[in-house]
MITI-860925 format. One line per 4 residues: number of its first residue (from 1); their letters; for each residue x, y, z of C-alpha. Coordinates in steps of 0.02 Angstrom, whole numbers, plus 50000, padded with zeros to 5 digits. Example, Ala and Ser with C-alpha at 12.3 -4.5 7.8 and 13.67 -1.06 7.14 Angstrom:
1) as) 50615/49775/50390  50684/49947/50357 $
This chain:
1) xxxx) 47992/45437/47237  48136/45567/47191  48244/45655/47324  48163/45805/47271 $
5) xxxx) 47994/45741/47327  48060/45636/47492  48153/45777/47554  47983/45888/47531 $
9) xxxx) 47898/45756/47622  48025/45750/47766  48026/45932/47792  47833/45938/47783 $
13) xxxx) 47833/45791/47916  47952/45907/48018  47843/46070/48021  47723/45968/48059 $
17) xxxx) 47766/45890/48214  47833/46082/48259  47688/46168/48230  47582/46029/48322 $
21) xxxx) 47678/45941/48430  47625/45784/48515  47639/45735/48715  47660/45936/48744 $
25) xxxx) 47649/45956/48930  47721/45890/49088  47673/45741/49181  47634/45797/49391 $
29) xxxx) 47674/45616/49437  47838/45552/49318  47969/45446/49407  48089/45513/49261 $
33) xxxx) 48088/45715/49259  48261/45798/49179  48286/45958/49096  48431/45980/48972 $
37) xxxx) 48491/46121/48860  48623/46171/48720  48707/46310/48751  48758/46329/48569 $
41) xxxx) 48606/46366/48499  48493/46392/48649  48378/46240/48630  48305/46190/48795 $
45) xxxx) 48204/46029/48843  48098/45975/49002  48041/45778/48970  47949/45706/49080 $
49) xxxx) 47911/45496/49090  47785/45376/49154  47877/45215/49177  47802/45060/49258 $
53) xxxx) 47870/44876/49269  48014/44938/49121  47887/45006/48997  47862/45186/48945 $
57) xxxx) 47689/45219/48978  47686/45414/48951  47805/45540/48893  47799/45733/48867 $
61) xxxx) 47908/45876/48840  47907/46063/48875  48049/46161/48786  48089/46295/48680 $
65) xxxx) 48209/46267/48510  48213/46255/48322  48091/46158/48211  48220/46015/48219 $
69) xxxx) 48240/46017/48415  48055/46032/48434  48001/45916/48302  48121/45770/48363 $
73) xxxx) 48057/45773/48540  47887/45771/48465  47920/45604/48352  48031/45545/48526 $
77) xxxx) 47898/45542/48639  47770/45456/48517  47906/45315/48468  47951/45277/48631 $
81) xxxx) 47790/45252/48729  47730/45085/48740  47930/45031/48750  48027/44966/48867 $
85) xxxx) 48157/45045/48936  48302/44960/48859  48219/44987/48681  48200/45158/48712 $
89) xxxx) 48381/45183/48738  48421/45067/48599  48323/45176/48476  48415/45345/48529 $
93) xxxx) 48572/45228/48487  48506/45200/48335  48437/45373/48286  48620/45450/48337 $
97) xxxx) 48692/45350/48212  48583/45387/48112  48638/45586/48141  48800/45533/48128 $
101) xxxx) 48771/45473/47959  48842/45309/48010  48773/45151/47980  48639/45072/48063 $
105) xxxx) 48501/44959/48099  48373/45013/48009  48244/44852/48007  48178/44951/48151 $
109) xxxx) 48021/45064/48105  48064/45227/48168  47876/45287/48101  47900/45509/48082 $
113) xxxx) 48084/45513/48138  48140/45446/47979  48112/45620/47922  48257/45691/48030 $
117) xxxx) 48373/45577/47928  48431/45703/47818  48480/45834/47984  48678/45697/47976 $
121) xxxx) 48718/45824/47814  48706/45992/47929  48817/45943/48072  48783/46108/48158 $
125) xxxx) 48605/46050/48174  48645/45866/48255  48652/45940/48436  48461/46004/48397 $
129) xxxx) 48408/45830/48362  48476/45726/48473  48414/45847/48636  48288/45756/48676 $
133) xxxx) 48355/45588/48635  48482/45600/48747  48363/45685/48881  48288/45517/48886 $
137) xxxx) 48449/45422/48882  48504/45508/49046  48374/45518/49125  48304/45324/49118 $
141) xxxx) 48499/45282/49162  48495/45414/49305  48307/45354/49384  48375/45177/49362 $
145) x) 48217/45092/49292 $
């Protein structure tokens, strides 16, 4: 497939998961709840999580941003459920490298969020994608599950 058509794929995959976002919402009974902005450009996230023994078992966000803020906390919350904990964190390790343009594991199946890959060649727009990434990171380190 030619860059050409990829990188119309990847933005079509992005405007997708704006436009329709997936796990929308707040959940009333989360044992992980943390809000998290960036001041730069005025994203905003609430993400909310369902954990029991170490897995993810739910996940949803409330928020207002850019396609590329939006979009990655849609394709977040759907990677991450059914995870554990640790893996969760592991893949927003992996997807900031990815930002970051630096190398990294990528054996793992990150499903839609492969499509944010080419966000690590606008570094202005890094901070948008990683929101709710490290939403999650913080708050599964702060809840301590």
């Amino acid at each position: 497939m030619s860059m050409n058509k990829l990188d119309q794929l990847y933005r079509s995959v992005i405007m997708d998961h704006y436009k329709k976002p997936r796990n929308k919402g707040v959940i009333d009974d989360s044992n992980v709840s943390i809000d998290m902005n960036n001041p730069t450009c005025g994203d905003r996230i609430h993400l909310s999580l369902q954990v029991e023994d170490g897995v993810v078992v739910d996940a949803k966000f409330e928020g207002e941003g850019c396609s590329i803020s939006m979009s990655s906390a849609s394709m977040m919350t759907q990677e991450i459920k059914g995870k554990t904990t640790k893996e969760a964190v592991e893949l927003a390790h992996v997807f900031s490298e990815m930002m970051l343009g630096h190398e990294h594991d990528d054996s793992l199946d990150l499903g839609d969020v492969e499509a944010l890959s080419g966000v690590s060649q606008f570094p202005a727009r890094i901070k948008c994608a990683t929101l709710s990434w490290k939403a999650m990171e913080k708050g599964i380190k702060e809840s301590n599950l």
